[in-house]
C-alpha positions as a LaTeX table, in Angstrom:
\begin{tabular}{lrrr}
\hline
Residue & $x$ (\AA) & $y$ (\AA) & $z$ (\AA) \\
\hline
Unk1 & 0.00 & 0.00 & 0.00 \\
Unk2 & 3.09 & 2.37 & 0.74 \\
Unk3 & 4.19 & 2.35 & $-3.34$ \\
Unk4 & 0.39 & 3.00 & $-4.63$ \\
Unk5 & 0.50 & 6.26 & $-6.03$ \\
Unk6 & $-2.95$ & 7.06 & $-6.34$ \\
Unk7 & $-3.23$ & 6.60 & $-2.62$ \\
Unk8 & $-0.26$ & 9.18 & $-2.41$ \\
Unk9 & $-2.88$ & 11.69 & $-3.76$ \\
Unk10 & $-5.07$ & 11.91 & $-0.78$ \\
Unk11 & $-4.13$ & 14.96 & 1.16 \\
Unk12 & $-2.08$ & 14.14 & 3.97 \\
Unk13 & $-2.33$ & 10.27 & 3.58 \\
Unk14 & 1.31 & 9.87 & 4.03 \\
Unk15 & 2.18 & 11.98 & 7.19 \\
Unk16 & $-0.43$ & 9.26 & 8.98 \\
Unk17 & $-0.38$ & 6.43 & 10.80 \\
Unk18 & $-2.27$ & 3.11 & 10.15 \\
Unk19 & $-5.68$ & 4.09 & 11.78 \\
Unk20 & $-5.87$ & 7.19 & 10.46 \\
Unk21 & $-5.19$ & 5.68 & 6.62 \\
Unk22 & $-7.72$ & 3.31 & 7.28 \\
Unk23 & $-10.17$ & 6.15 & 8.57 \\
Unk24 & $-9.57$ & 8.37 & 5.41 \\
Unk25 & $-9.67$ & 5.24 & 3.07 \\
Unk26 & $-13.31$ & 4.85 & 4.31 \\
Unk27 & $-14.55$ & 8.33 & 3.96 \\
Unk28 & $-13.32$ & 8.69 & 0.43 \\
Unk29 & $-15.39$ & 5.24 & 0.04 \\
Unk30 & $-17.82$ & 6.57 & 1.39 \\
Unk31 & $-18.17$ & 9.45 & $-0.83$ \\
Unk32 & $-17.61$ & 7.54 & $-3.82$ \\
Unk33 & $-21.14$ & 6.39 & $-3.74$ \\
Unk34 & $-22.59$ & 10.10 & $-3.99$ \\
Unk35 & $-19.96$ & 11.07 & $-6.45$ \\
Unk36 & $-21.28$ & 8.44 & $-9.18$ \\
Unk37 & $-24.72$ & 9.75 & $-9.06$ \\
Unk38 & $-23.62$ & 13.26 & $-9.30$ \\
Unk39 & $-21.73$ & 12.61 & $-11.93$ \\
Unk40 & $-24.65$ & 11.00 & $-13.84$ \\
Unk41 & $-27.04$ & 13.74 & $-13.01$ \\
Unk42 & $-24.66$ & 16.34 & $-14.04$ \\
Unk43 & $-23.95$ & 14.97 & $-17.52$ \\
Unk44 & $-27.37$ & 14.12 & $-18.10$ \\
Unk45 & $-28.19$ & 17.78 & $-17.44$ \\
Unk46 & $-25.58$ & 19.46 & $-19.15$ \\
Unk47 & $-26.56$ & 16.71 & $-22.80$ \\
Unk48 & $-30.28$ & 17.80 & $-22.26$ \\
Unk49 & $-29.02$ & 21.90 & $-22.12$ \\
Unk50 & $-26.49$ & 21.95 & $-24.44$ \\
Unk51 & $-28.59$ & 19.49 & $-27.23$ \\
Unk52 & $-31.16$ & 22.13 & $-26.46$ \\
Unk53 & $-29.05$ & 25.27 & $-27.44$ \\
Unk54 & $-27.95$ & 23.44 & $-30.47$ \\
Unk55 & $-24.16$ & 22.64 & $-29.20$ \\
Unk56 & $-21.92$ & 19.68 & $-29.48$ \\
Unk57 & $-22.20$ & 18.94 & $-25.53$ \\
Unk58 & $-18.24$ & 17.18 & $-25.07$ \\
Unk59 & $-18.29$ & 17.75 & $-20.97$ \\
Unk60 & $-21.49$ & 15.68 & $-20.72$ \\
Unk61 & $-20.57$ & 12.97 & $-23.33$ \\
Unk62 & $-17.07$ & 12.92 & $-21.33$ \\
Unk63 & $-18.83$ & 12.77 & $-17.94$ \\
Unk64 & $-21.11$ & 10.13 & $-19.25$ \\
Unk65 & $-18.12$ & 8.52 & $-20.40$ \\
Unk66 & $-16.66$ & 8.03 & $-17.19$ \\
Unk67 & $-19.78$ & 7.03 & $-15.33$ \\
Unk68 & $-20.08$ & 4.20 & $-17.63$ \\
Unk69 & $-16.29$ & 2.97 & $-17.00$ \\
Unk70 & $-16.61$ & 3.99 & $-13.05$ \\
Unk71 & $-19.45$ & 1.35 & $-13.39$ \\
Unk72 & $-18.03$ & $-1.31$ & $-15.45$ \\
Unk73 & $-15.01$ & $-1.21$ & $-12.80$ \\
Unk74 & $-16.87$ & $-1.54$ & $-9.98$ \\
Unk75 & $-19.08$ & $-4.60$ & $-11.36$ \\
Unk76 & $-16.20$ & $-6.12$ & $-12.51$ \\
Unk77 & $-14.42$ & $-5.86$ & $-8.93$ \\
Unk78 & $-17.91$ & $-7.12$ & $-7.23$ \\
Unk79 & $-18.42$ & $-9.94$ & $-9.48$ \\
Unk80 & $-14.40$ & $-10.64$ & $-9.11$ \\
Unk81 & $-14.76$ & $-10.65$ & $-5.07$ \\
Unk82 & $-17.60$ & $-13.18$ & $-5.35$ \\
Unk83 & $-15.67$ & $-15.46$ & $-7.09$ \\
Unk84 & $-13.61$ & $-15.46$ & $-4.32$ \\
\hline
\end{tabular}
């Protein structure tokens, strides 16, 4: 866990100790589940707007984009753990 560098990109995840990793591990979790939907609802809104005023709407295609790989990910890892 020390050499993932993704993990290095939470603010102050290195400067603390075991319990307080595991503690900021879990709230970014735990906002992970609002962040999907916002994304989606975002993306949706902006395509609807921007189809509306007649523009090429690349945010919400790009945001729609990720939703569907942040999904594919995270069924993959679910049906992977089962498995187990």
């Amino acid at each position: 866990m020390k050499n993932d560098k993704l993990l290095q990109l939470i603010p102050n995840f290195h400067l603390s100790n075991p319990d307080q990793k595991h503690q900021l591990l879990h709230v970014y979790a735990i906002s992970l589940k609002w962040l999907l939907p916002g994304i989606f609802i975002i993306s949706l809104i902006d395509l609807i707007v921007e189809i509306f005023l007649g523009h090429m709407p690349f945010l919400g295609i790009l945001g729609m984009l990720l939703f569907i790989i942040l999904i594919i990910i995270v069924t993959y890892n679910l049906k992977k753990q089962k498995r187990r």
